[in-house]
N, C-alpha and C positions, 0 to 999 in steps of 0.2 A: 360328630361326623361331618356337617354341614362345614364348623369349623374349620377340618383338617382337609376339607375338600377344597374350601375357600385357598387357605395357606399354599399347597398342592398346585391349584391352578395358578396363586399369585407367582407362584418360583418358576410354574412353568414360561408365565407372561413372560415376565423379567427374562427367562434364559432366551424366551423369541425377539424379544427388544433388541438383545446384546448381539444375537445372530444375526439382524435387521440392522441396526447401526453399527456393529463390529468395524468397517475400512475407515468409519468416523473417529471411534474411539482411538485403534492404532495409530491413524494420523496427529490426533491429538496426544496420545501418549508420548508415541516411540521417536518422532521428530523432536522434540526435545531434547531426548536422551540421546540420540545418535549426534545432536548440535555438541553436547559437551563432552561425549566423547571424542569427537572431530576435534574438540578444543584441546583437552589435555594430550591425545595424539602428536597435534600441531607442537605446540608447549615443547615437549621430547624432543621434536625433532628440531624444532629453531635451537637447543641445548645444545643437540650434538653437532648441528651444523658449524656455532659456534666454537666449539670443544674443538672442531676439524678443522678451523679457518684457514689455516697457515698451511696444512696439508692438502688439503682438497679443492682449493678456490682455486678454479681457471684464473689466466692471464688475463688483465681487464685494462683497457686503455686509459689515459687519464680523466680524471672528470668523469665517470661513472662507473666508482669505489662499490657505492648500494643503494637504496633507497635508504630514505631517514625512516628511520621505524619506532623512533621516540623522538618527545620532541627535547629542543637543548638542553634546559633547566634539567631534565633527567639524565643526562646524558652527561651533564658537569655534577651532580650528586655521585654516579657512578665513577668517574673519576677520583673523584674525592675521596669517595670510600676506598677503594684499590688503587694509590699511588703508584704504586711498583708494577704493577700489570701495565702501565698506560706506554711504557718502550715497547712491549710487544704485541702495543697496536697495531694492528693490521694497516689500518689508515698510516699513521703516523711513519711505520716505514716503507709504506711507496712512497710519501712526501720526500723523506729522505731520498729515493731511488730517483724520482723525479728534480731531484734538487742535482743531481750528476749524468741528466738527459743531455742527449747529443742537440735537443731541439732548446732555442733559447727561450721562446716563450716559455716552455713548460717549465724548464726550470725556476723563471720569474712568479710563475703563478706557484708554483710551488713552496716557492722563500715567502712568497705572501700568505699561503694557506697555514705556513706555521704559526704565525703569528695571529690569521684568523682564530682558527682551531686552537687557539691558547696550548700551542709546544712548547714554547720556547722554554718552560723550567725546563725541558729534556735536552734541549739541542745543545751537544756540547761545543763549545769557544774553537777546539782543534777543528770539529769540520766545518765549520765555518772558514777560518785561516788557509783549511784546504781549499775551499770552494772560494777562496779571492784571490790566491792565489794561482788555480785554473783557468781564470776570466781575463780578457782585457776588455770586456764590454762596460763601460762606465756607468751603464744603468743599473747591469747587475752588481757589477763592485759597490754602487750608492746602497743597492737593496741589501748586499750582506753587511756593509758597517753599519746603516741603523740596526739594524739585528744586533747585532755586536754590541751596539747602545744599549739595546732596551733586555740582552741577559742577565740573567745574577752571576753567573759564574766569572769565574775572575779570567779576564785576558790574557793576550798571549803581547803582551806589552810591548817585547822586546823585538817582536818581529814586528809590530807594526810601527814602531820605534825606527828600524831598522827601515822599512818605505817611508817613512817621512824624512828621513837623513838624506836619501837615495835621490837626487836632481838630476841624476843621470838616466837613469831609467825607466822611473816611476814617471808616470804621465802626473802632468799639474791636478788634474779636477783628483785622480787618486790621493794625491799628498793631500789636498783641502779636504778632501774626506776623512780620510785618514786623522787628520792633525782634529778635525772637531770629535771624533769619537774618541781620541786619544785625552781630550780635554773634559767630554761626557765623564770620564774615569776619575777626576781630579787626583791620580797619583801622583805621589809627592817625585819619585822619579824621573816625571817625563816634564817635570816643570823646565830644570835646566836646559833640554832639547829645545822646547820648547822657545822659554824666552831667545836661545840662541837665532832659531830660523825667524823670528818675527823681529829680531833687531836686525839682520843680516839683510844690508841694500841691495843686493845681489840677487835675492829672491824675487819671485815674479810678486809684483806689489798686488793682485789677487789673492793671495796665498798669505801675503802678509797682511792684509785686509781681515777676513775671514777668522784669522789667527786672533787679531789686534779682539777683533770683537768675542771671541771665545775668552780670553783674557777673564771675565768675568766671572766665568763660571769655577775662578778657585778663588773668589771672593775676596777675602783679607789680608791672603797668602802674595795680592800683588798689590805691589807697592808704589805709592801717589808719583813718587819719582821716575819709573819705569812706565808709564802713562805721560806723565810729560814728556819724558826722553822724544815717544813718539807720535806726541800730538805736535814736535818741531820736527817732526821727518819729511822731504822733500817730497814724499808721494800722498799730494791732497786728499784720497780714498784712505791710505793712514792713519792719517789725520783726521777724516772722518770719524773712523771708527774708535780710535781714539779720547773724541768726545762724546760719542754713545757711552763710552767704559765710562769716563766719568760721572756720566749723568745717573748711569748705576749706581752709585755711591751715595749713603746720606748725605742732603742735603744740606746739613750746616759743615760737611768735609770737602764741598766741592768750592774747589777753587778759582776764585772768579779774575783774579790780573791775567795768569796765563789765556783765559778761553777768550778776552777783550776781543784782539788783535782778529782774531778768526771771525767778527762777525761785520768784518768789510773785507774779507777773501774777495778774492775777482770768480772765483767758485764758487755756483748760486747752494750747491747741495754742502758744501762747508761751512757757509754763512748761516744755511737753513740748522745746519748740526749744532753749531756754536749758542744761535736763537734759544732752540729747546734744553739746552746744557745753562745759559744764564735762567731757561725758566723753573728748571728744576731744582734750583736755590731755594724756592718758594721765597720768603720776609727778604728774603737779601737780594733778591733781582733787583740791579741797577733799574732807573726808569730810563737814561739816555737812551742806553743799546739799542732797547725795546719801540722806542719813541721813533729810531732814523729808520729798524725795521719794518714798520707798520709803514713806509714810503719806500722801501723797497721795489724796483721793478720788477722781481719775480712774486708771484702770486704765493709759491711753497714760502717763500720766507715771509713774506707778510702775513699769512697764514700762523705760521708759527709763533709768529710774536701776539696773535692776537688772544 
């Protein structure tokens, strides 16, 4: 009896404890539990807000798209895993909407955040040729041909082909844009245009400059003779560049009678160009040349020879 009186009172103890600290307990229990249900709640609802993006997202000015809610590396994983989801990025097409804003900055920052934001596998080569062809602003024409440069998709050749033919109407810095992204492409097609306006005396000798040194980048495909041609062209910056092209070229191919003559030019920056062209012979640099230019009156060619 003593026993079951003992027991009796201890349950009783225990039920006055729990009635005693019961707002303790709750607090410790049910706060927990209500934290993750607030959690999975949350969870659902970030799902469908997402699910609704395209339907339900107010109008939002540029430059505050959302907050970042993950950081990058998660954020190129998810890419990665869903390719084909990533055109009907929310972000990705205000970029686009904002790449055909009435405002120029925003369009500019916009042709930049594609390339931030790693678009450009998406951005196709036509709206770009649209949006250079909308523009006469030369900053943003420079911003869509490096674009142009750095897509994988194949160009629109023949239109840009077509502005670099154009002396009439195309502004010069467009054609010089123009003609090096045309040259980024090394197509075998636009060679012939090509060497045509960089031999042509008549063009603006910037443009033929610019061209001369592009030259290079179809490597083998131009020929030692066609380098000469215009390392005797009457426009000294030609000439220049000219001998930049050659100095490109291995070293036991460059030819050293033609470059002599160019390194007592009355031109301190052709003298200086001819300098670096005998030095990039490496074993085969004359010592003369080297010898009159280290007494050189200009500091860049004595320099160079040094």
């Amino acid at each position: 009896m003593e026993k079951q009186a003992v027991n009796v009172s201890g349950v009783v103890l225990m039920r006055l404890y729990f009635l005693e600290h019961m707002n303790e307990v709750c607090v410790h229990f049910y706060v927990p539990s209500l934290l993750c249900l607030w959690h999975i709640a949350s969870s659902h609802q970030k799902r469908d807000f997402q699910a609704n993006d395209a339907q339900d997202e107010p109008p939002r000015s540029y430059g505050t798209i959302r907050a970042q809610i993950c950081s990058e590396e998660d954020a190129w994983d998810q890419r990665e895993r869903a390719p084909p989801m990533r055109k009907n990025d929310s972000f990705y097409r205000h970029l686009l909407q904002e790449c055909q804003s009435a405002d120029l900055q925003h369009r500019l920052e916009a042709l930049e955040d594609l390339r931030r934001h790693e678009y450009l596998d998406l951005v196709e080569a036509q709206f770009l040729l649209d949006r250079l062809n909308s523009t006469a602003h030369w900053q943003e024409q420079t911003v869509i041909l490096r674009l142009m440069s750095e897509i994988e998709k194949l160009l629109p050749l023949d239109a840009l082909m077509a502005i670099l033919a154009d002396a009439e109407t195309s502004t010069l810095f467009l054609r010089m844009e123009v003609a090096h992204t045309l040259a980024v492409t090394r197509a075998e097609e636009v060679l012939d245009l090509f060497v045509r306006v960089v031999l042509d005396p008549k063009e603006h000798p910037w443009l033929r400059e610019t061209m001369t040194e592009d030259l290079t980048l179809w490597g083998e495909r131009i020929s030692e003779e066609l380098l000469l041609t215009l390392l005797a062209d009457s426009e000294p910056a030609v000439c220049t560049a000219a001998l930049e092209a050659l100095r490109e070229r291995p070293p036991q191919t460059i030819p050293l009678e033609p470059v002599l003559p160019y390194c007592t030019h009355e031109k301190k920056y052709v003298r200086e160009a001819a300098i670096k062209t005998l030095m990039a012979t490496e074993q085969r640099v004359p010592i003369d040349p080297i010898l009159t230019a280290l007494h050189d009156p200009e500091p860049e060619v004595r320099a160079a020879a040094s």
